[in-house]
MARVOVO-640948 format. One record per residue: residue in one letter; x, y, z of N, C-alpha, C in turn. Coordinates in steps of 0.001 Angstrom, whole numbers, padded with zeros to 6 digits, always signed. Layout:
# MARVOVO-640948
aXYZXYZXYZ ...
***
This chain:
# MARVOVO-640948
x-047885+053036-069830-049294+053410-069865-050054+052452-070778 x-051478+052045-070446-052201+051234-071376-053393+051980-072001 x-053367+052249-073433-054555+052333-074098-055482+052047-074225 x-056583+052077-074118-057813+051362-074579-058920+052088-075427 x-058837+051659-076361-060133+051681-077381-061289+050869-077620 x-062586+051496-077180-063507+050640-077313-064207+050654-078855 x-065114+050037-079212-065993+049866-080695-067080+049252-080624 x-067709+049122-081608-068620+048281-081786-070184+048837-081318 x-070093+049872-080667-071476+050463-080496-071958+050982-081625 x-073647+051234-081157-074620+051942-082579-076195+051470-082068 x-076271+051761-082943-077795+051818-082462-078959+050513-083063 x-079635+050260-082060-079860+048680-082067-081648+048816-081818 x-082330+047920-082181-084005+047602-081842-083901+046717-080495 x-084721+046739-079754-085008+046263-078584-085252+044293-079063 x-084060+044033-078354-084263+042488-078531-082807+042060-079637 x-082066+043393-079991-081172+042618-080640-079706+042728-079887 x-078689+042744-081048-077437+042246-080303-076632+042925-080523 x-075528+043194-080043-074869+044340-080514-073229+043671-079708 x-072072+043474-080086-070862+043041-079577-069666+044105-079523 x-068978+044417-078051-068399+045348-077922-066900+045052-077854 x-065852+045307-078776-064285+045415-078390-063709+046408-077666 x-062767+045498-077016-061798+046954-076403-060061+046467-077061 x-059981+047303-077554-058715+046773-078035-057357+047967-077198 x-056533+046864-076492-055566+047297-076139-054071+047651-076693 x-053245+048435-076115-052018+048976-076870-051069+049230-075459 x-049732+049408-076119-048936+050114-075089-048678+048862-073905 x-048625+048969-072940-047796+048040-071564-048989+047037-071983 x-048717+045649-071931-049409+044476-072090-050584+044441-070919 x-051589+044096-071287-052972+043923-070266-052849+042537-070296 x-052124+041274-070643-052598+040509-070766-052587+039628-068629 x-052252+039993-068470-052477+040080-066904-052612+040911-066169 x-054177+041936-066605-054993+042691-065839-056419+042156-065983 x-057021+042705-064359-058169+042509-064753-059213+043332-065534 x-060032+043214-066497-060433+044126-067236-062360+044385-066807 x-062933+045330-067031-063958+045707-066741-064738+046166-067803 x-066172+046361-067536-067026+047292-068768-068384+047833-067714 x-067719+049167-068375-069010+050198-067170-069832+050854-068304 x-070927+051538-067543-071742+052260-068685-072151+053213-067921 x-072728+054796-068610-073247+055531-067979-074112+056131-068453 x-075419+056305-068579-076399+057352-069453-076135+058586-068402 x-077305+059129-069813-077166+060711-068746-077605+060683-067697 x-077018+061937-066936-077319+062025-065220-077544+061330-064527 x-077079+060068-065033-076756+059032-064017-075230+058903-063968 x-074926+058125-062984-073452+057753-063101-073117+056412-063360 x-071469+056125-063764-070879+055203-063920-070879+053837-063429 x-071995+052943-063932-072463+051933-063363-071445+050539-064039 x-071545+049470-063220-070759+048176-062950-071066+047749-064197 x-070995+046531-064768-071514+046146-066428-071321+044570-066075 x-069785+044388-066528-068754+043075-066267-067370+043042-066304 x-066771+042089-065017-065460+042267-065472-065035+040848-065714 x-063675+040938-066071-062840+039533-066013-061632+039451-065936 x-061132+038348-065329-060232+038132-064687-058836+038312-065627 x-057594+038123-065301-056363+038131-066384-056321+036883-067174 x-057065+035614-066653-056530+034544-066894-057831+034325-068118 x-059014+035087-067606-060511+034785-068252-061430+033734-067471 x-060936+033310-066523-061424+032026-065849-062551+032412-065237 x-062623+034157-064306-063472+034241-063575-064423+035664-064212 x-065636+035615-064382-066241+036609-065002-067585+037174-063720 x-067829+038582-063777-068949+038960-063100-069830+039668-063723 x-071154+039760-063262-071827+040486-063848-072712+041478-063040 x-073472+042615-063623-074612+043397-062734-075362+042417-062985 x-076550+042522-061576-077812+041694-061980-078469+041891-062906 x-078067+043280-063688-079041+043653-064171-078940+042753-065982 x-078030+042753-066197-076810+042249-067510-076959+040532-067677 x-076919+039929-066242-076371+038711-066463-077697+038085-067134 x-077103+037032-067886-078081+036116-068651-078028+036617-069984 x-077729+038209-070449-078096+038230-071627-076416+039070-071833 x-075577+039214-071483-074038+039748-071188-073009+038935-070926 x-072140+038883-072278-071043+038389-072035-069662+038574-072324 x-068821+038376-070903-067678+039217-071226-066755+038086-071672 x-065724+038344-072473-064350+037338-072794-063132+038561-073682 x-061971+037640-073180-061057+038202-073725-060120+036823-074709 x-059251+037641-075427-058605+036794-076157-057148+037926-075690 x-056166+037266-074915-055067+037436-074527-053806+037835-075698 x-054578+036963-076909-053096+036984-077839-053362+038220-078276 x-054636+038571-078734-055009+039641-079518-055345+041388-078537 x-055143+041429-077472-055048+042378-076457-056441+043013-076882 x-057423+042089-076813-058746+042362-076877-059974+041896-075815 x-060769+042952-075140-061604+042728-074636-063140+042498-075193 x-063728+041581-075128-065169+041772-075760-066801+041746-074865 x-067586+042531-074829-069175+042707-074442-069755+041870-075492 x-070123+040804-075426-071159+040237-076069-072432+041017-075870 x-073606+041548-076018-074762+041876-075646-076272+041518-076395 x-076826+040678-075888-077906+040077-076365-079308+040832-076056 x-080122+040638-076090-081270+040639-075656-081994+042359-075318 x-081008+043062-075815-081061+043810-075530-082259+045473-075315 x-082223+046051-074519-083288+046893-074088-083093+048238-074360 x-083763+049020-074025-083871+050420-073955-082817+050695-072528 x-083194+050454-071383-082228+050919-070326-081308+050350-069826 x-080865+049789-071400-079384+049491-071890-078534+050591-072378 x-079098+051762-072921-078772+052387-073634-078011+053595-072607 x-076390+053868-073397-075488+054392-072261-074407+054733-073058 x-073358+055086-072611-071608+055017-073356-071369+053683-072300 x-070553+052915-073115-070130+051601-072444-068149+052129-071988 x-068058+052027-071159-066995+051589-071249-065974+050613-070477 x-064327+050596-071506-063831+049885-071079-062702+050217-070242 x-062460+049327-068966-061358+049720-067575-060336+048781-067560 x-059311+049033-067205-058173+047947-067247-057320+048163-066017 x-056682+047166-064770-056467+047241-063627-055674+046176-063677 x-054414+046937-063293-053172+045269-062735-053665+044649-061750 x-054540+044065-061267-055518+043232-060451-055041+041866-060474 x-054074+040972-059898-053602+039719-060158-054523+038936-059361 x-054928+039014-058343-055389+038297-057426-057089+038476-057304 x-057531+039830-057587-059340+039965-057684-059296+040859-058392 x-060473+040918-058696-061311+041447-060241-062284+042491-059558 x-061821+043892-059342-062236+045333-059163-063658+045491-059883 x-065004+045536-059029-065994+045744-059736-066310+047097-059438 x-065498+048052-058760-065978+049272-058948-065024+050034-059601 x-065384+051285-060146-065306+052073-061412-063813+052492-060396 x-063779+053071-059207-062594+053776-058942-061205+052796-058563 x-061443+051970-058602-060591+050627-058797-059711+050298-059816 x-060304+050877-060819-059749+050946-062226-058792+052180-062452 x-057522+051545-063364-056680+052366-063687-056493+053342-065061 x-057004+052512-066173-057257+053028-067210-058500+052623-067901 x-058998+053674-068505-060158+053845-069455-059828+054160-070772 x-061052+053633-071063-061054+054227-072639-061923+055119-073105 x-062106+055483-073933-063075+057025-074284-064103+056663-074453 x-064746+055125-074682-066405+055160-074674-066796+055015-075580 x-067695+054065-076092-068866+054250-077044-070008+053899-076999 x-070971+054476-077804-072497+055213-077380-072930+053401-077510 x-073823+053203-076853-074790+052298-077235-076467+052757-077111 x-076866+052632-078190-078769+053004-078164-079373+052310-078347 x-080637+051619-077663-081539+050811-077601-082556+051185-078132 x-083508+051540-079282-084582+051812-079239-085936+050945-079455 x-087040+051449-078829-088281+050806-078266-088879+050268-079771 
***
């Protein structure tokens, strides 16, 4: 089984930055593909970014790209959300997904095998 713990959320002014870990445990992720979803209330579990096992190939929502960035560091069984620029309907639980995916990089939520419990991110105006 693989763990995942996410961090690094809190609460942020519109326009700043905020950087998200997922730190892994248990069966090695270092060749899965990994993901980051978010969900505010009564909405659901929306796409964010994922990346590949190797790190080579990264995606993004339209909504994210330009100011979102995903990378991992393999040695350290860590995933990271860079997040820049950031807004109000940014504001969500982020989380992080992890998928033995060797060959493509699962951009939807039910694709994913393990999660992690989430943390808050708040944007305010």
């Amino acid at each position: 089984q693989v763990q995942l713990v996410e961090s690094g959320g809190g609460l942020v002014q519109a326009g700043g930055s905020l950087r998200l870990s997922c730190a892994a445990s248990g069966r090695t992720v270092s060749r899965y593909s990994m993901g980051w979803f978010r969900q505010a209330p009564g909405k659901e579990r929306d796409f964010v970014a994922a990346i590949s096992w190797s790190g080579g190939n990264t995606y993004y929502a339209h909504s994210v790209k330009g100011r979102f960035t995903i990378s991992r560091d393999n040695a350290k069984s860590t995933v990271y959300l860079q997040m820049n620029s950031l807004q109000p309907e940014d504001t969500a639980v982020y989380y992080c997904a992890a998928d033995p995916s060797y060959y493509t990089v699962p951009l939807n939520s039910g694709s994913y095998r393990h999660w992690g419990q989430g943390t808050q991110v708040t944007v305010s105006s």
